[in-house]
N, C-alpha and C positions, 0 to 999 in steps of 0.2 A: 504494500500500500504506500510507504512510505517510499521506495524507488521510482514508484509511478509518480506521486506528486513533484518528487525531485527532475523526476523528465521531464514532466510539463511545464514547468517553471522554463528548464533549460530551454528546450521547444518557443516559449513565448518569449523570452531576451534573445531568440534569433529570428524572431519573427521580423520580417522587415517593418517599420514603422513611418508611417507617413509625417510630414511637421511641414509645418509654414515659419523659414526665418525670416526676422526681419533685421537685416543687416543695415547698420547705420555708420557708413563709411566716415564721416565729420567727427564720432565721439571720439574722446580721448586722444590718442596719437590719432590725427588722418593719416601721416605718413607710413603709419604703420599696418592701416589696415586692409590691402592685398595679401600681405605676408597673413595677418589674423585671419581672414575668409578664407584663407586654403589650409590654416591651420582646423578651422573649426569644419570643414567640409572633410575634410581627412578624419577627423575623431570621431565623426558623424558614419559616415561608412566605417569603422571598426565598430560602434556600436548597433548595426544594422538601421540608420532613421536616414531616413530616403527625403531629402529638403525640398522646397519649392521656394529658390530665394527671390525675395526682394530685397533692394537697394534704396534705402531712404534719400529721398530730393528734399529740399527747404519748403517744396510745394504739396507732399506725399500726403494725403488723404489719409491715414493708417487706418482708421478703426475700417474704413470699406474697404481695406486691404484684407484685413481682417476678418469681417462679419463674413466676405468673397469667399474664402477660404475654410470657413466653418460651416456655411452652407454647401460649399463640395465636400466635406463629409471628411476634412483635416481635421481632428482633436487635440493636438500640440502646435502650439503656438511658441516658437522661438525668440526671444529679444537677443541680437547681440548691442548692446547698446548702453546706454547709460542710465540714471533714473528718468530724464526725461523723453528718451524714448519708450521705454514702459508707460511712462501717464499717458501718450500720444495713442495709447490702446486699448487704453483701461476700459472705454464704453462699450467696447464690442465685447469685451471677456466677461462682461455682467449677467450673471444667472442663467449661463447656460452649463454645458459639459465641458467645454473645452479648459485645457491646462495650460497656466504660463510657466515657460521654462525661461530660463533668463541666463546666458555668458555673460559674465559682464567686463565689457571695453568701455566702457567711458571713465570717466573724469569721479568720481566719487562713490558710483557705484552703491547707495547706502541701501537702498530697498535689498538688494543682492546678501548684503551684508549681514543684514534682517534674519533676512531666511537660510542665514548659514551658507550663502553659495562664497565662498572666499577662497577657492583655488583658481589657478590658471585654466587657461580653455582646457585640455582634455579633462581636466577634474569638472569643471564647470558640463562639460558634453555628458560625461559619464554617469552626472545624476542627472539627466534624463530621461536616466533607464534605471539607475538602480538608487534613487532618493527617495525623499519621502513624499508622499502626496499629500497636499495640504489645502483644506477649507479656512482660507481665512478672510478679517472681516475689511471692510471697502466703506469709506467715508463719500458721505456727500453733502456739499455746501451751497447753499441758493443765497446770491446777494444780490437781492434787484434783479434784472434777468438775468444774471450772468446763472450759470449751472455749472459744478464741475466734481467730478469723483478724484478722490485720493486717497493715497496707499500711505503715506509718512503723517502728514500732518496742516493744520492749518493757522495760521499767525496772523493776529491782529494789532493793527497799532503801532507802534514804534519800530517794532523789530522788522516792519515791511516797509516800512521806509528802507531802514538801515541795511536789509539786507541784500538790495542790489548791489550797492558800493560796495559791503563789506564784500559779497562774491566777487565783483573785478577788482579789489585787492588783493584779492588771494587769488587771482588769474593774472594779477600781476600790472592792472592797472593802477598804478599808483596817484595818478591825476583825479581818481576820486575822494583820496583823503581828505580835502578841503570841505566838500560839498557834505561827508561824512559826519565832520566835527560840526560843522554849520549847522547840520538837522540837530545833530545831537544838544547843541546849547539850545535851540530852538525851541524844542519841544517840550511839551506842556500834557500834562495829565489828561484820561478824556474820564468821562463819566461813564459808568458802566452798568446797564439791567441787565441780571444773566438770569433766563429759567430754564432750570434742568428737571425733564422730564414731565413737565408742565407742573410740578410738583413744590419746587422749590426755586425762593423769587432773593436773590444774591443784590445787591448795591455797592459796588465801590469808584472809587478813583484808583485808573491804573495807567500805563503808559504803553501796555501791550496785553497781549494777552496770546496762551498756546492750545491749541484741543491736539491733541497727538494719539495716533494708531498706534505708532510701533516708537520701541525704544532709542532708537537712535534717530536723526535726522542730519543733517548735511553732512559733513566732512564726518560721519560715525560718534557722531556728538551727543551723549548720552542723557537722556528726559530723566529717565526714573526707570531703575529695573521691574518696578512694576507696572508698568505700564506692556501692554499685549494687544496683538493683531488676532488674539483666537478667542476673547471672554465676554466679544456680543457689546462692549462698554467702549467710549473715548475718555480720554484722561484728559481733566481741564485742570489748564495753571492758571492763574491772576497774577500779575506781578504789580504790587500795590506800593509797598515801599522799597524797592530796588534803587541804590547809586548808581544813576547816569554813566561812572566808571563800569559799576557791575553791567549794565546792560547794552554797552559797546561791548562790552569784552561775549556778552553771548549771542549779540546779532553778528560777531566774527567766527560765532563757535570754534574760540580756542582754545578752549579749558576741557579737562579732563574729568572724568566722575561724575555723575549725578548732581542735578540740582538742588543744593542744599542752600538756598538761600530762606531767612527770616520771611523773611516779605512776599513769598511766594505760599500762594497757596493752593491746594489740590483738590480734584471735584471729579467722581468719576457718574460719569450718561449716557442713554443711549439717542436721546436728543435733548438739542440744547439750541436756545434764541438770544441773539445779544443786541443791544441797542445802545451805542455810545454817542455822548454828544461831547466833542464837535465827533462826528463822523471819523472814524477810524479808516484805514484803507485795510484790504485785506489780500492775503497770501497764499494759496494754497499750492503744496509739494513747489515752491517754487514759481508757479506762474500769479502774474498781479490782478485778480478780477476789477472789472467794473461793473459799476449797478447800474449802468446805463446803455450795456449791451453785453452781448452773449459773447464770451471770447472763445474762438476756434481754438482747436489743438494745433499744437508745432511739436516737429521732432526735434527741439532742446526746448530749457529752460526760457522763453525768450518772453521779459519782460515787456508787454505793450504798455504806453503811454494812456496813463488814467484821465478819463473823463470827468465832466463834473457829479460831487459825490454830495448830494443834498445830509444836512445832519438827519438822523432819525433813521436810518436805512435798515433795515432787520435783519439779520444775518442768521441763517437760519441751518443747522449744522444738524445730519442724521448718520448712526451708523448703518450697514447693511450688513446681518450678520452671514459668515461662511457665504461669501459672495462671491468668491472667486476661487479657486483650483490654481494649486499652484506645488510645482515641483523643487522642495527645498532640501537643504543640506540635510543629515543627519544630526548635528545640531542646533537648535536657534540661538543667536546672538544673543547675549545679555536678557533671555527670558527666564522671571522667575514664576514659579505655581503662582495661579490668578489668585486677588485677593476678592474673598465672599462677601466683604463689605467694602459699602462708601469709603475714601480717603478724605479727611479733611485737611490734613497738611501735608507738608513734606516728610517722608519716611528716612528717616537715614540707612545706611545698607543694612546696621547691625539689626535694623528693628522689625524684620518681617516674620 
């Protein structure tokens, strides 16, 4: 009995397998990546998965790249790409069968990182066949028309100003440190109604604010080990009394360890409404929405130029849970056992 199941297993990891890559030549090194697509096309036929590539353009439509290839009856979807190739898909992979697999070439890779994928391409190819399979849970944010799903997280207030410059500083534009420090003297507290779960009605003055899926965000920048992409829940921060120092140093995410600040506090829902006056801007996995139009997907990060943002704007944040299928490491990143209740503050490591 037990040699039979052992054959069949063997039988099905040679089975040939069909996938849709989406290769995104731009991420990470361009220069590099002919040499990366023959590498990942080679690891791909040792592991028997038969590709159907596409080539990311600036103009690529992905999710109908996508939905095309799931409706011909492909069940593996491949990123080789960054995180914001991933977002640029996310619509199509919602609440069906299909599984994202993800190499990751780009520049930061954090989703990847998440889900334990942190080897080089054949290790990244190999759990494709022999990883774990994972239901995890998919955010969505309505601000004004704008609509958009994400996998990391979503930031309001201070930190979405701050985080463009800080990003082309650490891309090595250094010409945005002016404009940086300028917001940062600038800015001023907004006022904040937060209801979670229609249940519970929050008031503060804060300068930002984070709802987070998964425990790391940008450069593998650590929220809270408790915080999880599998527990149905988003984890909400306030950042009420943070130094202006403290909160450059985290819209640069360059600090190490969990956030342990005073002034931050924790709130975990499965929907939540905010309303800040003056009008806060908002951020999500890295793109800038507007409440004055719907913003398309791009295969990078690519911030558009915000529109006018009337104060009062409702910003209205849901999870979706086990929304998406997805092919991850063996272990997850910085994930600890969900916790069974609310958090009201910050946890230090030792306290779980």
């Amino acid at each position: 009995m037990l040699t039979g199941t052992i054959s069949k297993l063997k039988t099905n990891l040679h089975r040939p397998l069909r996938a849709k890559l989406i290769f995104n030549p731009g991420s990470g090194q361009p220069g590099e990546s002919p040499q990366q697509l023959v590498r990942i096309l080679t690891e791909m036929q040792k592991q028997h998965i038969l590709p159907e590539v596409y080539l990311t353009e600036p103009d690529s439509q992905l999710e109908r790249v996508v939905e095309h290839a799931i409706k011909s009856g492909i069940k593996l979807i491949v990123v080789a790409g960054g995180d914001g190739t991933i977002d640029s898909i996310l619509g199509a992979m919602i609440g069906n069968n299909a599984i994202l697999g993800i190499i990751p070439t780009g520049t930061r890779n954090n989703v990847a990182f998440n889900l334990g994928v942190t080897g080089d391409i054949a290790d990244s190819v190999a759990l494709l066949r022999h990883g774990r399979r994972l239901k995890i849970d998919v955010g969505r944010v309505h601000f004004g028309h704008a609509r958009h799903w994400f996998l990391e997280g979503v930031a309001l207030g201070l930190i979405s100003d701050l985080y463009p410059m800080a990003d082309g500083i650490q891309h090595g534009d250094l010409s945005q440190i002016s404009g940086l420090l300028s917001t940062l003297v600038s800015a001023t507290p907004s006022s904040l109604t937060i209801n979670l779960d229609g249940k519970e009605h929050l008031t503060t003055n804060a300068h930002m604010l984070l709802v987070s899926n998964m425990p790391f965000i940008g450069p593998h920048f650590q929220i809270s080990p408790h915080v999880s992409f599998k527990d149905s829940h988003l984890d909400v921060f306030t950042f009420s009394d943070m130094s202006k120092l403290n909160m450059i140093s985290f819209a640069m995410l360059s600090r190490s360890g969990p956030l342990e600040e005073a002034g931050i506090k924790h709130f975990r829902a499965k929907h939540l409404s905010i309303v800040s006056e003056p009008q806060m801007p908002v951020l999500a996995d890295g793109i800038l929405l507007s409440s004055s139009a719907i913003i398309g997907q791009t295969g990078t990060h690519t911030l558009p130029d915000m529109l006018h943002i009337g104060s009062g704007t409702e910003t209205s944040i849901h999870v979706h849970p086990r929304a998406m299928t997805v092919m991850a490491g063996k272990e997850l990143t910085g994930q600890r056992p969900v916790q069974p209740v609310r958090v009201e503050s910050i946890m230090k490591p030792d306290e779980s």
